[in-house]
C-alpha positions as YAML, in Angstrom:
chain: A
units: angstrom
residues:
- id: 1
  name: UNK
  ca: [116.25, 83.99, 87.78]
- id: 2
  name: UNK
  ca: [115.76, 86.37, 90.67]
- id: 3
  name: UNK
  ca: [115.46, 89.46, 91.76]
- id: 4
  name: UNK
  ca: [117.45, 91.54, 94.06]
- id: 5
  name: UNK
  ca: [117.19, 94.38, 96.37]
- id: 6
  name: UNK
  ca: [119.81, 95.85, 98.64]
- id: 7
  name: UNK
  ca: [120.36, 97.87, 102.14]
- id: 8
  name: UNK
  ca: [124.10, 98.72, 103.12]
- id: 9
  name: UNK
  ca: [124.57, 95.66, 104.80]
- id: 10
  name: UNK
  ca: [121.73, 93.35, 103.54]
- id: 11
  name: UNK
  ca: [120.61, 91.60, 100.03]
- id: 12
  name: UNK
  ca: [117.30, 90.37, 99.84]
- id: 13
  name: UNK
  ca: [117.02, 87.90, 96.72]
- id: 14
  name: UNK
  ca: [113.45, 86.25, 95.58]
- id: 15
  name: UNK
  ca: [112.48, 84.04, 92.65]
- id: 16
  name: UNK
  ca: [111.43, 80.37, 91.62]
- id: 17
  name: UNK
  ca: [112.55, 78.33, 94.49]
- id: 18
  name: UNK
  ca: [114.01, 80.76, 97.02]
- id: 19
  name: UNK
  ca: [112.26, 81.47, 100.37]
- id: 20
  name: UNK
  ca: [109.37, 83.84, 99.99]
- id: 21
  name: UNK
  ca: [110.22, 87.54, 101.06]
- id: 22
  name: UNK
  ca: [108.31, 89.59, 103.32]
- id: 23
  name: UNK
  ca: [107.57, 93.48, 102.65]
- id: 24
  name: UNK
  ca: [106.40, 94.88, 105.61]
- id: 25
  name: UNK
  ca: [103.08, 97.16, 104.94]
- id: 26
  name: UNK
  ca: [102.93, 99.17, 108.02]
- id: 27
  name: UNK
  ca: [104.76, 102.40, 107.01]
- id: 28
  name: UNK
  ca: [101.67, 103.64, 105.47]
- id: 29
  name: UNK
  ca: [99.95, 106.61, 106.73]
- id: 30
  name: UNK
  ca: [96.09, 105.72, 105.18]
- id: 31
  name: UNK
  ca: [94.34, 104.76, 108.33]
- id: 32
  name: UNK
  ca: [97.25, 105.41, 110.84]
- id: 33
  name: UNK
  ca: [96.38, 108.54, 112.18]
- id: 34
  name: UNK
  ca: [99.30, 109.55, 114.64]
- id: 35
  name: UNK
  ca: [101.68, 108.31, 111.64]
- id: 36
  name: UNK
  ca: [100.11, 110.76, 109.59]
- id: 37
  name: UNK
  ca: [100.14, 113.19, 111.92]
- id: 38
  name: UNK
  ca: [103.68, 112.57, 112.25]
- id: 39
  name: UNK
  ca: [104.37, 112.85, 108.70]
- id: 40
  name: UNK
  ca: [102.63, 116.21, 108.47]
- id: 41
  name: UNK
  ca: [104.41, 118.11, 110.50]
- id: 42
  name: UNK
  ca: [108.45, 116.77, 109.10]
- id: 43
  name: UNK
  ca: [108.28, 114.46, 112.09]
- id: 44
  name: UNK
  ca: [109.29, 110.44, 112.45]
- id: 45
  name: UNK
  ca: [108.85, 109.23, 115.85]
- id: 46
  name: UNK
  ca: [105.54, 106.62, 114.61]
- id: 47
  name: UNK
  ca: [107.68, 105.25, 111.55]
- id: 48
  name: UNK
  ca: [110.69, 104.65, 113.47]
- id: 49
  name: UNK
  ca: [108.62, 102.80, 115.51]
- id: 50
  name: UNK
  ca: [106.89, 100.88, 112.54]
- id: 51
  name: UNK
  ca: [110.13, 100.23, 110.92]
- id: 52
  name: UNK
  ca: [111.60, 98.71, 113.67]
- id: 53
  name: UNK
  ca: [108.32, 96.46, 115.04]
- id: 54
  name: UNK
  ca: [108.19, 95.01, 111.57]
- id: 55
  name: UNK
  ca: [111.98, 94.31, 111.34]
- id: 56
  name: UNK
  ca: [111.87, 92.74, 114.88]
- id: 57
  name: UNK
  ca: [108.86, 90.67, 113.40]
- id: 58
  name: UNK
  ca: [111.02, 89.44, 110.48]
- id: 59
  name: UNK
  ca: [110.44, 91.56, 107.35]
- id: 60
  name: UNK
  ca: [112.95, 91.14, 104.65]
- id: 61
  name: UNK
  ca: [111.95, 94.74, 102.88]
- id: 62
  name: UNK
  ca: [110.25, 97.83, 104.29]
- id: 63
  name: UNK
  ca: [107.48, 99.60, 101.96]
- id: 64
  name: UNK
  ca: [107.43, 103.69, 102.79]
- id: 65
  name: UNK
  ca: [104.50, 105.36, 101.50]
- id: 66
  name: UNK
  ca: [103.69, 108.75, 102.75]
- id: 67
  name: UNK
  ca: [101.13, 109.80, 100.57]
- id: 68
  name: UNK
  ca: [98.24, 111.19, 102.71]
- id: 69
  name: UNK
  ca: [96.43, 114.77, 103.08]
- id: 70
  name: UNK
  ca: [98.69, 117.50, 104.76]
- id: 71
  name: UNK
  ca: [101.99, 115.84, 103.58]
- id: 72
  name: UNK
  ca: [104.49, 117.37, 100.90]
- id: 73
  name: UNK
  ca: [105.45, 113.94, 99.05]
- id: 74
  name: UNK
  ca: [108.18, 115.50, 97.31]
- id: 75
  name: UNK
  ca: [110.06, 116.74, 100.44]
- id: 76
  name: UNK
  ca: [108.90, 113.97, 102.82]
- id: 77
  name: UNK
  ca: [109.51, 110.91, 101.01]
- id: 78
  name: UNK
  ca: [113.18, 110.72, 100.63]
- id: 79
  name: UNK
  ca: [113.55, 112.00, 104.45]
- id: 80
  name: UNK
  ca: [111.06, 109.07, 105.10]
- id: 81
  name: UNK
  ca: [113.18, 106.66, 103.25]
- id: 82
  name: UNK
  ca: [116.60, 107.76, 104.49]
- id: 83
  name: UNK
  ca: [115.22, 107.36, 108.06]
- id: 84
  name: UNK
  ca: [113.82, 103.77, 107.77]
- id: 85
  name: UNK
  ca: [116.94, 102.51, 106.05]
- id: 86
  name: UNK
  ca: [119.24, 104.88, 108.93]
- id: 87
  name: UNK
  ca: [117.08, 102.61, 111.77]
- id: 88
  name: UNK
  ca: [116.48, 99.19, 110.48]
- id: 89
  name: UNK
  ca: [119.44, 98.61, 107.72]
- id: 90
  name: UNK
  ca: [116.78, 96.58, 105.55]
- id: 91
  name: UNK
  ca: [115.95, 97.38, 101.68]
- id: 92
  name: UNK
  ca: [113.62, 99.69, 101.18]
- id: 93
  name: UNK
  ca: [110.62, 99.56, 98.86]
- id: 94
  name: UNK
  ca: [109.67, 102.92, 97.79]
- id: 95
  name: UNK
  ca: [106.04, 103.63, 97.42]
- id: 96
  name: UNK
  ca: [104.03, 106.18, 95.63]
- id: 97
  name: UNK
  ca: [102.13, 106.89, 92.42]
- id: 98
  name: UNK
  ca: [103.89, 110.56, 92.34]
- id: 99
  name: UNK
  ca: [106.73, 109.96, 89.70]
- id: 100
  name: UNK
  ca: [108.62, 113.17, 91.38]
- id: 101
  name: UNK
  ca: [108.18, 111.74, 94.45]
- id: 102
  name: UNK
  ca: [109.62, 108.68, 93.34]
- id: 103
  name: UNK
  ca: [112.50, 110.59, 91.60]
- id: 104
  name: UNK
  ca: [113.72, 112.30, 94.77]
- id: 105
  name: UNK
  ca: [113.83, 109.60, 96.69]
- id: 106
  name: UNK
  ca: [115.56, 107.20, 94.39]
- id: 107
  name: UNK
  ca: [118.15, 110.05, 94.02]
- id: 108
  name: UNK
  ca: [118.76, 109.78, 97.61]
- id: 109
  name: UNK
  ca: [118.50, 105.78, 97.70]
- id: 110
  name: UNK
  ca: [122.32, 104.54, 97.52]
- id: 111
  name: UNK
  ca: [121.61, 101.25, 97.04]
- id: 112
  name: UNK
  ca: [118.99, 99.18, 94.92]
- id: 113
  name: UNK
  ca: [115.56, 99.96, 96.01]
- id: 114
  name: UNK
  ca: [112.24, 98.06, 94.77]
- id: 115
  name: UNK
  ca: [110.18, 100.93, 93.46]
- id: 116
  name: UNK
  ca: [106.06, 100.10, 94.03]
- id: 117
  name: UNK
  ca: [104.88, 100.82, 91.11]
- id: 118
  name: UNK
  ca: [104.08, 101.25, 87.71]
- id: 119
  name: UNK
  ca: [100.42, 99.81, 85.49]
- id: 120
  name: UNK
  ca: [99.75, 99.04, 82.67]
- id: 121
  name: UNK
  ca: [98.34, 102.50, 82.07]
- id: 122
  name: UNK
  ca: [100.08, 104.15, 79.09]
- id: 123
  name: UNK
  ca: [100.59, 107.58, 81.68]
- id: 124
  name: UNK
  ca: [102.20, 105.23, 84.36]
- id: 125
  name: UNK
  ca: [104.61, 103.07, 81.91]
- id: 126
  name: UNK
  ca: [106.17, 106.54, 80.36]
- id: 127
  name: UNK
  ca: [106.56, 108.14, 83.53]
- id: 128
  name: UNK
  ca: [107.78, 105.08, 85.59]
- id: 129
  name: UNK
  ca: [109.76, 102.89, 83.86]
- id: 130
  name: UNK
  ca: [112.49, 106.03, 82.90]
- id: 131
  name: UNK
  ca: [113.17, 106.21, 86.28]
- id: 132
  name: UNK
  ca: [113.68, 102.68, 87.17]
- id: 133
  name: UNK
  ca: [116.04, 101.99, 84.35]
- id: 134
  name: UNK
  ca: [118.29, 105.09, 85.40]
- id: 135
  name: UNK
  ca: [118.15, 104.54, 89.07]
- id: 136
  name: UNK
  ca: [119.09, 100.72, 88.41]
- id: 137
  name: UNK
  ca: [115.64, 99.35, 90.89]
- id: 138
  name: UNK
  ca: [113.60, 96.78, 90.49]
- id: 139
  name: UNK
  ca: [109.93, 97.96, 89.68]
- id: 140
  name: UNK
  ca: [106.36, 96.48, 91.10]
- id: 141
  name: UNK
  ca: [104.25, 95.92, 88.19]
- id: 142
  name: UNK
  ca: [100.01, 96.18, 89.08]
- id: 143
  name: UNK
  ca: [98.23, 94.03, 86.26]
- id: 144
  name: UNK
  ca: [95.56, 97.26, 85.73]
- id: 145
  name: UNK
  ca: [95.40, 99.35, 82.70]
- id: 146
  name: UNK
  ca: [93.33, 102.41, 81.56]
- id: 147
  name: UNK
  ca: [90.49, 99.97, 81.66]
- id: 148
  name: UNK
  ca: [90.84, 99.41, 85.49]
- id: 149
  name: UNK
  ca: [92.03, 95.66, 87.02]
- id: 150
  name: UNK
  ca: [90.33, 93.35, 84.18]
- id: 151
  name: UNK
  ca: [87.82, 90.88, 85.82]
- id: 152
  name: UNK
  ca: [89.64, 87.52, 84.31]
- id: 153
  name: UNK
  ca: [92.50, 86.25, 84.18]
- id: 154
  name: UNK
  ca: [93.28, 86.15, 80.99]
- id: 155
  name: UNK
  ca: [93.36, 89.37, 80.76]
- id: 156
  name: UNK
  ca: [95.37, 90.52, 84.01]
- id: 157
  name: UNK
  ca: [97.66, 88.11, 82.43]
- id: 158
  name: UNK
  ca: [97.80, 90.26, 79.36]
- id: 159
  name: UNK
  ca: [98.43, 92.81, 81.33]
- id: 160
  name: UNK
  ca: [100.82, 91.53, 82.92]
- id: 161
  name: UNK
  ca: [102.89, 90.12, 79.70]
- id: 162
  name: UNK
  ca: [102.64, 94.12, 78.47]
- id: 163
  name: UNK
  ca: [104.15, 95.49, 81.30]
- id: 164
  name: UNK
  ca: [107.23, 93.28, 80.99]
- id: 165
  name: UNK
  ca: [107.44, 93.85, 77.27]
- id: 166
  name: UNK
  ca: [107.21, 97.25, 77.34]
- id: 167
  name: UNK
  ca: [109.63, 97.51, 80.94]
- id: 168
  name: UNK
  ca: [112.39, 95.57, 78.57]
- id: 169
  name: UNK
  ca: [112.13, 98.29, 75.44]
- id: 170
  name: UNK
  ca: [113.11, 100.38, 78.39]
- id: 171
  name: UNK
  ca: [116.37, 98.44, 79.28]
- id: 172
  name: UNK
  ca: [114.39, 97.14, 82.38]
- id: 173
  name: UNK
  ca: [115.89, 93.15, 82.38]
- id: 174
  name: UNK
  ca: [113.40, 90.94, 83.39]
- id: 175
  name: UNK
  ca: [114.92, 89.65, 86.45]
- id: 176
  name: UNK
  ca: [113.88, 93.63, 87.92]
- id: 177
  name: UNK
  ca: [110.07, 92.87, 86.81]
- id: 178
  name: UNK
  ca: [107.98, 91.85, 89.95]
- id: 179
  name: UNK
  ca: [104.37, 91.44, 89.06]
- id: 180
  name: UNK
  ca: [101.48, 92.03, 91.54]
- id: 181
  name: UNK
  ca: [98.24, 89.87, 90.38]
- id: 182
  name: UNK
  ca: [96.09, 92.09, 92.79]
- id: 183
  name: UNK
  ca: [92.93, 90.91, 94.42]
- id: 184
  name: UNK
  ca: [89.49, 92.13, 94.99]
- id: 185
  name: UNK
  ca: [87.39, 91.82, 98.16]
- id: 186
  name: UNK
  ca: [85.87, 88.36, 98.15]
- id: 187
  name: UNK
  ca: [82.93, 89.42, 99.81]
- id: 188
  name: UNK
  ca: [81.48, 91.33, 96.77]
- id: 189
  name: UNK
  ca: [83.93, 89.97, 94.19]
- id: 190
  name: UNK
  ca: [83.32, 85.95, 94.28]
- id: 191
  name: UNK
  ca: [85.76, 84.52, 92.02]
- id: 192
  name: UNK
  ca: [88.39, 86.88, 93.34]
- id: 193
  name: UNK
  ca: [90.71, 85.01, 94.93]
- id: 194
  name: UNK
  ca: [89.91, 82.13, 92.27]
- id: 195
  name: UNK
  ca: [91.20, 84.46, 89.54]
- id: 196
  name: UNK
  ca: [94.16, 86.28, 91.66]
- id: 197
  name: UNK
  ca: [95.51, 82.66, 91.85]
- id: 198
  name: UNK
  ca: [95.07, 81.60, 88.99]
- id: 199
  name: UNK
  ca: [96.87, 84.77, 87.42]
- id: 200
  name: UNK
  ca: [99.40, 84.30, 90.03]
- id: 201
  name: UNK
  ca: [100.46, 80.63, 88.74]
- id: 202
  name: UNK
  ca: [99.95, 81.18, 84.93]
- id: 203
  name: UNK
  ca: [102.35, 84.70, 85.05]
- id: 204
  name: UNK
  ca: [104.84, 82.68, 87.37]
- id: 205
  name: UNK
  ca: [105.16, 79.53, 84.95]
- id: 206
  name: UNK
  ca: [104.67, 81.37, 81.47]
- id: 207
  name: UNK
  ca: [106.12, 84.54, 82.09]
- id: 208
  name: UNK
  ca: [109.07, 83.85, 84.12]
- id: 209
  name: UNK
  ca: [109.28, 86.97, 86.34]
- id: 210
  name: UNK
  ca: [108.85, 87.38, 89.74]
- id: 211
  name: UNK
  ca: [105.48, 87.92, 92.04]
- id: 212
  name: UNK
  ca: [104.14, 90.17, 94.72]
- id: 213
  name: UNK
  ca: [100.95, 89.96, 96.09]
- id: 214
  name: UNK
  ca: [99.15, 92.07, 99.26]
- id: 215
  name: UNK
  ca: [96.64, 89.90, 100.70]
- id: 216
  name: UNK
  ca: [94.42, 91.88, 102.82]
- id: 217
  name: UNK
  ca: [92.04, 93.09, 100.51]
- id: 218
  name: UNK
  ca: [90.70, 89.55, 100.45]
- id: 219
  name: UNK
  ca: [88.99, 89.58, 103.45]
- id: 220
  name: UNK
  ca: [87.14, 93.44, 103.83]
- id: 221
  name: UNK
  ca: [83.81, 92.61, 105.10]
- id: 222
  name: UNK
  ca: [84.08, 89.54, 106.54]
- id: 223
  name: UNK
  ca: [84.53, 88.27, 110.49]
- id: 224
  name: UNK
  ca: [88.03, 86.85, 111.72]
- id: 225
  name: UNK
  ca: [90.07, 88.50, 108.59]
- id: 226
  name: UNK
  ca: [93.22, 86.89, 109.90]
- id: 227
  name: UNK
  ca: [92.09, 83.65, 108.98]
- id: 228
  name: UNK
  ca: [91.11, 84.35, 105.66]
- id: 229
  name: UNK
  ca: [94.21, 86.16, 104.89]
- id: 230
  name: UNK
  ca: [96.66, 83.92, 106.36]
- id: 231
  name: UNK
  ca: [94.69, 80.77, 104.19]
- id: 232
  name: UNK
  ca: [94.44, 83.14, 101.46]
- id: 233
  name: UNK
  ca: [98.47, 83.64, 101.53]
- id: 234
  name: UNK
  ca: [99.12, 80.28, 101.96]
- id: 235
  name: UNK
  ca: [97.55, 79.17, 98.67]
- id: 236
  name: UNK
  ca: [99.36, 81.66, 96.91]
- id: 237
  name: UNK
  ca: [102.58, 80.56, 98.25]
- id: 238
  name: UNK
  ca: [101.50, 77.26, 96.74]
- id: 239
  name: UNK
  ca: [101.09, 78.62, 93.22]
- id: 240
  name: UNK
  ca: [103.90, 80.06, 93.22]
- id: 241
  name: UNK
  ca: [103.99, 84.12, 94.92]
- id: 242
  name: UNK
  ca: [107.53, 85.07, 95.77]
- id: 243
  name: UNK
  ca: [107.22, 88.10, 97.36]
- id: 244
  name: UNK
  ca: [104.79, 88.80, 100.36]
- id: 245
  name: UNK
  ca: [103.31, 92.21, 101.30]
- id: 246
  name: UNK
  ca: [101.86, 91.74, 104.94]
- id: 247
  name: UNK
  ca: [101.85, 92.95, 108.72]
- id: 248
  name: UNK
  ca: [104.36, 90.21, 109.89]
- id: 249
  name: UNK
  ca: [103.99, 91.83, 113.17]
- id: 250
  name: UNK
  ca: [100.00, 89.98, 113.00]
- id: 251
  name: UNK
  ca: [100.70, 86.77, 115.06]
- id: 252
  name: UNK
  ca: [101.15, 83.54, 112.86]
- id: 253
  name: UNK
  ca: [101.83, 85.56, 109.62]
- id: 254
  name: UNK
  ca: [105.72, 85.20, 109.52]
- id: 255
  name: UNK
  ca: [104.92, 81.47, 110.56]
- id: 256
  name: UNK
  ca: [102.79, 81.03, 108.04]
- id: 257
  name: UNK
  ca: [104.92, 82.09, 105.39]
- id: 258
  name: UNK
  ca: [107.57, 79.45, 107.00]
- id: 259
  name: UNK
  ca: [105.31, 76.84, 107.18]
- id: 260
  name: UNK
  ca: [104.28, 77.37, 103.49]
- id: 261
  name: UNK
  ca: [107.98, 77.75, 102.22]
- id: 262
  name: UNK
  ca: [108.64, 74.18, 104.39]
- id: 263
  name: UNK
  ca: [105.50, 72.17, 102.41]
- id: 264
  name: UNK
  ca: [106.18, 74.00, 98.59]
- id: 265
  name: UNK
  ca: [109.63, 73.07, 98.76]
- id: 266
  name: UNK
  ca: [111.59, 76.50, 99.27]
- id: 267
  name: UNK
  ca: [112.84, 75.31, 102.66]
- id: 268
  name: UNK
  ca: [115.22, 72.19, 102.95]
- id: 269
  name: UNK
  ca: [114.29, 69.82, 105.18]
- id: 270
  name: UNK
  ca: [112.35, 72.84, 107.43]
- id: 271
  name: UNK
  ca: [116.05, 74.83, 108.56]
- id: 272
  name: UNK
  ca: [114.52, 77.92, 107.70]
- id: 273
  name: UNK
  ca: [111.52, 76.78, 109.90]
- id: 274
  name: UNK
  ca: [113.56, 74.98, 112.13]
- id: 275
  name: UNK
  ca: [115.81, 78.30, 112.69]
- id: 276
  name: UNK
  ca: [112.93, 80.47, 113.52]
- id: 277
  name: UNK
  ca: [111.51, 78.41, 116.40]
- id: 278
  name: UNK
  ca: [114.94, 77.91, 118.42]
- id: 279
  name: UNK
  ca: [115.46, 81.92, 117.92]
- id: 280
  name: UNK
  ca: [111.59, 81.91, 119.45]
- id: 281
  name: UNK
  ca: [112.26, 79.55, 122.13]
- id: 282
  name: UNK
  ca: [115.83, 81.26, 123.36]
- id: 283
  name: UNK
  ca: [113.69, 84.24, 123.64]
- id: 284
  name: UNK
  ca: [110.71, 82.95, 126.67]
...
């Protein structure tokens, strides 16, 4: 099983076996100041620029979130979304917790988009999950409820088995289900990368469906994050993650993911690997 996303003239396809994906993170505005900025005044210089970086950098899928002070979500997020698919051709994954938001621009979305996301939350499931079955997506699912992101995982795992259950009464086939385990800071949370994992392998093996996981909340507080997020990734390549969202424009994250793929499995005798070096060397 696996799931699929699609651009005009590109179809990204993840699961059990296949090559892990990359999402690039960097169309975000929380942080970015001049891309927020941007945003606020109808404007897209900055996330042309983003869009393009991370698809010279080797993401797969583009996220586009636009959700920051001073910006109409409603109006801006389908321009946003038209323009990064317009410049870089790649998938899009559409990003907001405004259900509006999310309508418009899957309206405007002609091809299959990965929508990021619904919970567990009761509110989030009835307003999400609609939309995703009409607009024929695939759908992030966060393993949080009303309770907030449960502490074990046995219970994110619950979580997790809810969301797919209650994405299916919707019409929402499994193969559209991508699950995000989450993660907490390991600094002040420290089993969390202990239980992300651990979620990661039991909902890939028991549940069937796809994973996503963003890594860089691992490391907040802590010298040299690179390192720890780039280890951090690499384990959950190992148990079994899918679906990467990073910066692959950070140097040795796209190699990482390679390298990963090559030693799990997902990359026949290293081609993938291989493929990525000669482009690298043809280009010094």
């Amino acid at each position: 099983m696996a799931t699929i996303v699609t651009s005009k003239n590109r179809k990204v396809e993840f699961g059990k076996g296949l090559p892990t994906a990359i999402i690039g993170e960097r169309i975000n505005p929380t942080g970015k100041k001049k891309l927020a900025e941007d945003l606020s005044k109808g404007k897209f210089d900055v996330l042309v620029q983003e869009a393009l970086s991370q698809k010279e950098a080797g993401a797969d899928i583009l996220d586009v979130n636009v959700a920051v002070s001073g910006v109409d979500e409603i109006t801006i997020l389908p321009k946003a979304v038209l323009k990064v698919l317009e410049v870089s051709g790649l998938p899009v994954c559409i990003d907001s917790s405004n259900p509006e938001a999310l309508k418009k621009a899957l309206e405007v979305y002609p091809y299959k988009a990965l929508v990021n996301s619904v919970t567990g939350q009761e509110k989030s499931l009835k307003a999400v999950l609609p939309l995703v079955k009409k607009f024929g997506a695939s759908v992030v699912g966060l393993t949080m409820d009303d309770s907030g992101i449960p502490k074990t995982a046995d219970k994110r795992f619950a979580v997790a088995k809810r969301i797919i259950e209650v994405a299916e009464s919707y019409g929402v086939p499994r193969e559209d289900i991508v699950i995000d385990c989450l993660c907490l800071t390991q600094a002040t949370e420290t089993n969390s990368a202990v239980v992300t994992l651990k979620t990661l392998t039991r909902v890939s093996r028991e549940l069937g469906v796809t994973t996503v996981l963003g890594v860089s909340n691992i490391s907040f507080g802590m010298p040299d994050r690179k390192i720890i997020n780039l280890s951090f990734l690499s384990q959950a390549i190992s148990q079994g993650l899918n679906v990467a969202i990073v910066d692959p424009t950070i140097e040795g994250m796209v190699e990482t993911i390679l390298a990963s793929d090559f030693l799990v499995g997902r990359d026949s005798y290293g081609r993938r690997y291989l493929k990525y070096y000669r482009e690298k060397v043809k280009e010094l």
